[in-house]
C-alpha atoms as one frame of an Amber mdcrd trajectory, in Angstrom:
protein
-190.340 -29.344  98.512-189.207 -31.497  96.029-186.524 -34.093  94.935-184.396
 -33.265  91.987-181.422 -35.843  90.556-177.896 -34.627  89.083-175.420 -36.669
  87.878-172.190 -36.873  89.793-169.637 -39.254  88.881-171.123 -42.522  87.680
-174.017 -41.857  89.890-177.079 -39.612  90.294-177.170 -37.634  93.626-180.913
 -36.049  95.199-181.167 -32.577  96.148-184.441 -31.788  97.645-185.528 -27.662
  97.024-188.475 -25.934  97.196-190.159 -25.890  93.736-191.627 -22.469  94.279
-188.462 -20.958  93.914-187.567 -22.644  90.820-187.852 -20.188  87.841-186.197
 -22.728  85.793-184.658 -25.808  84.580-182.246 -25.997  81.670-182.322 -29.273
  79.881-181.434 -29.889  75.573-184.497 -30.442  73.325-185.788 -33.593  71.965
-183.850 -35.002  69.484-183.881 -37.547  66.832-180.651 -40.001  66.661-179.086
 -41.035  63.380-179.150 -44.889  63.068-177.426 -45.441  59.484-174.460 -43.177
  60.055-172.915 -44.589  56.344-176.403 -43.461  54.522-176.744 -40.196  56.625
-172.404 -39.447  55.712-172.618 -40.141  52.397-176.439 -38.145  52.089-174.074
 -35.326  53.643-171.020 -35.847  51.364-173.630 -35.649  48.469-175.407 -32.775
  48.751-173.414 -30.258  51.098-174.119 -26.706  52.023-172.153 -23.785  49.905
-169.728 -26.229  48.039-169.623 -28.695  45.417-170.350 -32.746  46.232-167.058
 -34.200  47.833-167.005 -36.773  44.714-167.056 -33.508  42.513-164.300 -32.190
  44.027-161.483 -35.334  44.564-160.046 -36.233  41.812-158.224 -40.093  41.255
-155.004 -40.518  42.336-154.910 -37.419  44.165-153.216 -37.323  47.646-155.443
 -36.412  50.219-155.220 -35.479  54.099-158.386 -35.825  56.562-157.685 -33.814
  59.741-159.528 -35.542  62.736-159.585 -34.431  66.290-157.127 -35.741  69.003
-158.657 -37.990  72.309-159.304 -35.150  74.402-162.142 -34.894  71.414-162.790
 -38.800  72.030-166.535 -37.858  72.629-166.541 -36.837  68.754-165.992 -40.735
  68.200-164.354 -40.394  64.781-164.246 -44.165  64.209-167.599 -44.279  63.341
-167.722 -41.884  60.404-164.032 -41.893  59.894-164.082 -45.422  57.965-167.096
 -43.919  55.517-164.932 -41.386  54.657-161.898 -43.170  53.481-164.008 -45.736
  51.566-166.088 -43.190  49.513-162.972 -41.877  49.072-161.540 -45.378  47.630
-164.761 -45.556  45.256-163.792 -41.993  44.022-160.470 -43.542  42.971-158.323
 -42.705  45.909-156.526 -45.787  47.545-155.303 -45.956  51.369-152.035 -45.118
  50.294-153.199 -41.838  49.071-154.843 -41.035  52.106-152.813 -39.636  55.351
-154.455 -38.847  58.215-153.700 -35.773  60.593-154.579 -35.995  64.121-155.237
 -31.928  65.150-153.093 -31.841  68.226-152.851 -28.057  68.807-150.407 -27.802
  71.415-151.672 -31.131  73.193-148.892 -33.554  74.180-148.333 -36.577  71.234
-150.789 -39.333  70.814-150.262 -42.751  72.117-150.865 -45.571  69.943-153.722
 -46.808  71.588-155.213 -43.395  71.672-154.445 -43.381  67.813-156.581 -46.717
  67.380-159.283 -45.504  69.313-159.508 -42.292  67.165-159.935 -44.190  64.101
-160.591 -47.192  64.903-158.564 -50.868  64.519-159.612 -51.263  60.498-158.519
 -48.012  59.301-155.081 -48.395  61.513-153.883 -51.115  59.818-154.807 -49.741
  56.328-154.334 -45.344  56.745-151.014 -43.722  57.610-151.488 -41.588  60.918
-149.531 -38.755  61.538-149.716 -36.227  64.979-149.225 -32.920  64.221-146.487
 -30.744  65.806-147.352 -27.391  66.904-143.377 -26.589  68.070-141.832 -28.433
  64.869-140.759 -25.402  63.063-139.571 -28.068  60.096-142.286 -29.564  59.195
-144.500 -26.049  58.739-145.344 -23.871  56.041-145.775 -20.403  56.434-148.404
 -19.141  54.396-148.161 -15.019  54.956-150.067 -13.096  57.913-153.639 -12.633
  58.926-155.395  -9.009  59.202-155.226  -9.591  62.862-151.164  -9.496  62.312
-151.266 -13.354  63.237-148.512 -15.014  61.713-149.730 -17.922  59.696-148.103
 -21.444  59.726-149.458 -24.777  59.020-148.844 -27.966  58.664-146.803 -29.241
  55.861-148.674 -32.539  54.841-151.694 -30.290  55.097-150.483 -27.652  53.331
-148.701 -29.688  50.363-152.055 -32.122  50.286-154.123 -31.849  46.738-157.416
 -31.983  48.844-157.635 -31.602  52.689-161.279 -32.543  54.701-161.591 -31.217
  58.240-163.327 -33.185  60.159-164.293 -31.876  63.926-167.550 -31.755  66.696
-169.994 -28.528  66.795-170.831 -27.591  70.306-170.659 -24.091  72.524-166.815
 -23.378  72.627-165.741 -20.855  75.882-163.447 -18.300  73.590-164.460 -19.611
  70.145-168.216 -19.442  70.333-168.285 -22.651  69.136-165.968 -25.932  68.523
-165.584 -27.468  64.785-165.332 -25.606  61.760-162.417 -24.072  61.111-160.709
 -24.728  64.443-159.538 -27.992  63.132-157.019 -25.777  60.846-156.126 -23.490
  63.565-155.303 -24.389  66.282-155.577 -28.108  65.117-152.717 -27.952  62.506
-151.176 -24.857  63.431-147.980 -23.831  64.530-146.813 -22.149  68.058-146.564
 -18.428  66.863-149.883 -18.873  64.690-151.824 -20.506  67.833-150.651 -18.253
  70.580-150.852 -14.735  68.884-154.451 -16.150  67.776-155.502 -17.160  71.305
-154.615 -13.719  72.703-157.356 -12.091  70.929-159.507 -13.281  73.873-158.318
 -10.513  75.793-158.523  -6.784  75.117-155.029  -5.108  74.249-153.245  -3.370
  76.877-152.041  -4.400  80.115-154.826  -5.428  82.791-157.709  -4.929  80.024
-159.360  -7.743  80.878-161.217 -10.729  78.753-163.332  -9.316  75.372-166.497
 -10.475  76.123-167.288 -11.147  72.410-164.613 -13.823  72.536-167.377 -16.088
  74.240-169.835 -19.216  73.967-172.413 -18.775  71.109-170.546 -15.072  69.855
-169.334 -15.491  66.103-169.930 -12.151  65.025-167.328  -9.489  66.508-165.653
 -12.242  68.167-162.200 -11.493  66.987-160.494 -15.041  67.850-163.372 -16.760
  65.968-162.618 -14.284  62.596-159.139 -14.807  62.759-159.600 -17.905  62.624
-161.934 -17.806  59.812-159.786 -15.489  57.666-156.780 -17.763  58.006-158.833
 -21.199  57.003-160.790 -19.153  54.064-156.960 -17.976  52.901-155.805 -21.736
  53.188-158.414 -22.573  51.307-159.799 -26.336  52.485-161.383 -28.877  50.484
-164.422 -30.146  52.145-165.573 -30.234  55.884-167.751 -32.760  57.777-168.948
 -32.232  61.303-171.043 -33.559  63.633-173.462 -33.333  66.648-174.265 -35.274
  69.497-176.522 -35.777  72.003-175.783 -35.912  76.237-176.003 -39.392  75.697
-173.238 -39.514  73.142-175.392 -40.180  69.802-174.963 -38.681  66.764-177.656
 -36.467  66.053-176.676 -33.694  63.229-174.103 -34.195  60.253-173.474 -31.362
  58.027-170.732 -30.967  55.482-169.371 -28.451  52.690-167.988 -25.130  52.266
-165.737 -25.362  55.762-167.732 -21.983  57.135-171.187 -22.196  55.406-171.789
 -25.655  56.927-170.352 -24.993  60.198-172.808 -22.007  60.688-175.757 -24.766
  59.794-174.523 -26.621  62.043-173.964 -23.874  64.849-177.702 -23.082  64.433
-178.423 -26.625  64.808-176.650 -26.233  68.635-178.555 -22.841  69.278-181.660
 -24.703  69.025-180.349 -27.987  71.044-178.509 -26.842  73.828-179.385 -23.076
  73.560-182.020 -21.939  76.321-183.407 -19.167  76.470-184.560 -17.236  79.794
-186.753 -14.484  81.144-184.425 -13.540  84.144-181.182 -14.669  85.861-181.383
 -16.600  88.676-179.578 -15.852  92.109-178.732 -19.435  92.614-177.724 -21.724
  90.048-177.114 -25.432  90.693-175.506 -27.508  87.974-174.156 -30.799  87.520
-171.313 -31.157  84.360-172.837 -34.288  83.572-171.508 -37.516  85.508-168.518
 -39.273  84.563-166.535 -38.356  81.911-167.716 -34.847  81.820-166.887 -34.438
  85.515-163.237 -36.752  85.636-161.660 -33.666  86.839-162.080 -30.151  87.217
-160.463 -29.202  83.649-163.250 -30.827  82.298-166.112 -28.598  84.305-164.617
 -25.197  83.823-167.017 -25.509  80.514-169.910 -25.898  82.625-168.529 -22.677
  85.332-168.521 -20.474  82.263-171.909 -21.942  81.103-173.284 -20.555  84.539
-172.157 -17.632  84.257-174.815 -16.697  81.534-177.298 -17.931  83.854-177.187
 -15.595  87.205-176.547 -12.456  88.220-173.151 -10.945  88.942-172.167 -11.967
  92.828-175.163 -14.808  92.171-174.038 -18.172  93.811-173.225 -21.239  91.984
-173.429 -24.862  93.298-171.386 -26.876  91.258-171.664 -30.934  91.741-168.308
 -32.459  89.387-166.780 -35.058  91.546-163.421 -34.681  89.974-162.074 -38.117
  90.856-158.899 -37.733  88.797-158.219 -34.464  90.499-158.084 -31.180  88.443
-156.597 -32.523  85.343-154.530 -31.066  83.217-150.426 -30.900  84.785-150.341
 -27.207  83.940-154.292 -26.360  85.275-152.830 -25.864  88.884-149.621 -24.151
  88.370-151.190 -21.246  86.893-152.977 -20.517  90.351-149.601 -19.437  91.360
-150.683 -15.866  90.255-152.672 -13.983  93.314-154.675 -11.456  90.654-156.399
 -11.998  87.442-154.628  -9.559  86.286-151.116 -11.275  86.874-152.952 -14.520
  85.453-153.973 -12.425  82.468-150.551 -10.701  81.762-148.726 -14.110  82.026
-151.153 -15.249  79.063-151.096 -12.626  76.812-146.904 -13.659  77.260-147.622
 -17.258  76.791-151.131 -18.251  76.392-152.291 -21.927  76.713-155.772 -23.641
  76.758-155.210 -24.844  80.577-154.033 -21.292  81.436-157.267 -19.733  79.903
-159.292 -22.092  81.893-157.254 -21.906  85.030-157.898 -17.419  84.614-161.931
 -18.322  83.676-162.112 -20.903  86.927-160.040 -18.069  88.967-162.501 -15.017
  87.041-165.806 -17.251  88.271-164.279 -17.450  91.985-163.881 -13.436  92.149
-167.226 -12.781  90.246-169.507 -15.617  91.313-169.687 -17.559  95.009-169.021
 -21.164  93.852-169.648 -24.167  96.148-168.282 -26.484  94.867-169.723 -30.670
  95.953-166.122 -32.807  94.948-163.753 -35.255  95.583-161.275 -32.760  95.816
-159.053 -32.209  98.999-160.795 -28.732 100.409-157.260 -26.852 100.463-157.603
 -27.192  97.022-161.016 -26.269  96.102-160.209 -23.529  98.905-156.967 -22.290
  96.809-159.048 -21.974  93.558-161.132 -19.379  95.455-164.349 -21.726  95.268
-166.021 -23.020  98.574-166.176 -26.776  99.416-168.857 -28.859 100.304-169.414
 -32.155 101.245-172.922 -32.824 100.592-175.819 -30.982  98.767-177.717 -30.750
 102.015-174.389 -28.736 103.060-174.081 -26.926 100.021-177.439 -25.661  99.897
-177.486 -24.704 103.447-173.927 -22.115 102.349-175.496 -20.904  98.742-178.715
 -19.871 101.009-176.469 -18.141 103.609-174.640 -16.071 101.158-178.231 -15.455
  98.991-180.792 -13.156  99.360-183.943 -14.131 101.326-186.219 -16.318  99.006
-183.555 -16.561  95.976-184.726 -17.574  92.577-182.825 -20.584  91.696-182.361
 -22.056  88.396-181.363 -25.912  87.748-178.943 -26.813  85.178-178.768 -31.051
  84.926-176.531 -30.642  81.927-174.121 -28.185  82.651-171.573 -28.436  80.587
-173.788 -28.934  77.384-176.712 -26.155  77.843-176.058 -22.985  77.473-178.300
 -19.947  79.110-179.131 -17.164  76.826-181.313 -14.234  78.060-184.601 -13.731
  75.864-184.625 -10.220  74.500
C-alpha cells in the first residue's frame, strides 16, 4: 500500500491504495517556462506561422480591435502579454486611441470594472478604450451572410468595421470544441445570440433524442462539426493576426504561437497533445481524480471539465472518484436549474431549443451520472450531490471503500492528479 496526494481546495489530501493495482498515473510533461514574455511576444509577432509578420500587416493610423478573453478566462492572464501588444502596436504607428479593446463575452453576463482592470491590467486601463461585447444587442451587430452549416452569421460591429482585428485567447482541451483559443474568440466570443446558439447545437446529432456527436469532443478537430463551423465562419470574417498562449498547472506561460488565426492554433493544439495528452494501454475500472485544488475546484461548474476528462479514461459503468471541494457551491445560477429535467433526453431537447454553456455542462455532469458511478469527496450538501445523480462521500477512506463495492474484484485503477488539465487518450 501506498500514500498518494491530490489537491483539494487549497490543500493536498492522502489516499493510501495498493500500488499493484495501479496501471497508471496521468500527470503533464516537463516543461520549460517562458521568463521574458516581451522578447518571446514580439519573437512570436515576428515570425508567425502561415501569415505575414504583425508589423507587415498594420498599417499607421489604422484603427485596430484586440479581442481578449473575459474573467472566467482569468487563468489566460492577459495583462501580461496584453501591454506588449498595444506597444508594438504604438511603434508600428498606431496610438492608444486607435486601439479598442473587445472583451469576448459570449453570452457571459457584463464585466465589472474591476474584472476589466484585472483583464488588462491598471496601465493599459487608463490608456485603451474597453468595450464588453453583447451577444443579445441586435444593434450593435453585423450580419455577415450564413455558414454551410446554415448558421446565421453575426458579429460584432467594432470588430467587424475594425481595419485590423488580433484574437487573442488560451489553447487547452475544450469539452465540445476539441480545444479552446483559435477561432473561438470570434465565435462565440464576439458573436451574436442566433450565430452562438445554432452553432452550439451542432454538439448534438439532429433529430429528437439523438444524443451528443461524439466528434464534438476534447482533442476532435477533424469531423467535429461545431469546431468547422466555427472555422468556416472566422476564415469568411477574415481576421488579422492571432496570438495564443499555453500554460502550465502552475499557471506559467509555457507556449506562444501567433499568425494565420487556424495555422497557428493547430501548432499550438499539437503543443497541448504532447503536454497534457496521455496516452494509455487500457482503461481503468476505477479512476480517481482531483480537478486541481483551488481555483480549479471553486465549484462544481468548474470540474465538469475534469468529469468529461475521465470519461476517456475508464470503461463504460467504470467508477469515478472525484475529489473538487466545491466551496462556492456548484457555480454558475443556471448550472442547477437545468437538473429540473428527469432524462437526458428532456435535458437534451431543452438545449437543442435554447442551448447554453451551463446547460451543456449541467447534460455532460447528468450524462457522467447515468454512464459512470461518480463518488464524489465535496463540500457540497449530499441532497445535492445526491440530485445530480453522483454519490457523496465524506472522506477518501469512505470513498474508496463505495468505488470498491460497486467494482469488480481487484479493479485496475488509474490516478489522475490533474484532472481537469490531462487528458486520457487510448494508444492505438
Amino acid at each position: 500500500m501506498d500514500k498518494y496526494k491530490f489537491k483539494y481546495g487549497r490543500k493536498d489530501i492522502d489516499i493510501v491504495l495498493p500500488s499493484k493495482s495501479i496501471i497508471q498515473t496521468l500527470k503533464p510533461k516537463n516543461s520549460t517556462n517562458i521568463n521574458d514574455i516581451e522578447g518571446e511576444l514580439i519573437r512570436v509577432l515576428e515570425n508567425p506561422v502561415g501569415s505575414k509578420p504583425l508589423k507587415d500587416i498594420v498599417k499607421s493610423g489604422e484603427k485596430v480591435v484586440i479581442v481578449i478573453s473575459d474573467i472566467t478566462r482569468a487563468w489566460i492572464k492577459n495583462h501580461l502579454f496584453l501591454i506588449h501588444i498595444v506597444n508594438y502596436l504604438n511603434d508600428l504607428g498606431i496610438n492608444d486611441n486607435s486601439i479598442k479593446i473587445i472583451v469576448a463575452l459570449g453570452t457571459h453576463r457584463p464585466s465589472t470594472l474591476q474584472e476589466v482592470q484585472i483583464l488588462v491590467g491598471e496601465e493599459l486601463y487608463s490608456r485603451v478604450k474597453v468595450f464588453d461585447h453583447n451577444c443579445f444587442d441586435d444593434n450593435n451587430l453585423m450580419y455577415m451572410g450564413e455558414s454551410s452549416f446554415g448558421t446565421p452569421i453575426y458579429i460584432n460591429k467594432r470588430v467587424a468595421e475594425a481595419d485590423r482585428v488580433i484574437l487573442t485567447g488560451g489553447i487547452v482541451f475544450h469539452l465540445f470544441a476539441g480545444f479552446g483559443g483559435g477561432a473561438k474568440s470570434l465565435v462565440p466570443g464576439v458573436a451574436g445570440l442566433k450565430t452562438i446558439q445554432h452553432n452550439h447545437r451542432l454538439t448534438f446529432y439532429e433529430g429528437e433524442g439523438a444524443g451528443l456527436n461524439p466528434n464534438a469532443g476534447s482533442n476532435k478537430i477533424s469531423d467535429n462539426p461545431m469546431r468547422e463551423d466555427i472555422t468556416e465562419i472566422c476564415r469568411k470574417f477574415s481576421p488579422d493576426f492571432l496570438f495564443n498562449v499555453v500554460l502550465d498547472t502552475e499557471g506559467n506561460f509555457v507556449k506562444f504561437v501567433g499568425g494565420d488565426f487556424e495555422k497557428a492554433w493547430l501548432k499550438g493544439c499539437d503543443y497541448i497533445r504532447e503536454l497534457y495528452g496521455i496516452e494509455i494501454r487500457e482503461k481503468a475500472e476505477i479512476i480517481v481524480a482531483s480537478a486541481g485544488g483551488y481555483p480549479k475546484d471553486m465549484n462544481l461548474y468548474q470540474s465538469v471539465k475534469t468529469m468529461d476528462n475521465c470519461l476517456y479514461g475508464g470503461n463504460e459503468d467504470s467508477v469515478i472518484v472525484l475529489f473538487s471541494e466545491c466551496s462556492e457551491g456548484l457555480g454558475a445560477e443556471e448550472f442547477l436549474s437545468w437538473f429540473r429535467y428527469s432524462t437526458l433526453e428532456d435535458m437534451e431537447k431543452a438545449l437543442k431549443e435554447n442551448f447554453t454553456v451551463p446547460g451543456y455542462a449541467a447534460y455532460k455532469t447528468a450524462y457522467t451520472g447515468v454512464f459512470r458511478k461518480l463518488i464524489l469527496v465535496s463540500a457540497l450538501p449530499d441532497e445535492t450531490v445526491k440530485k445530480l445523480g453522483f454519490i457523496p462521500a465524506g472522506s477518501p477512506e469512505e470513498a474508496m471503500n463505495v468505488a470498491y463495492s460497486l467494482a469488480p474484484s481487484n479493479p485496475k485503477i488509474t490516478l489522475m492528479p490533474y484532472g481537469g488539465n490531462t487528458l486520457p487518450i487510448v494508444f492505438k
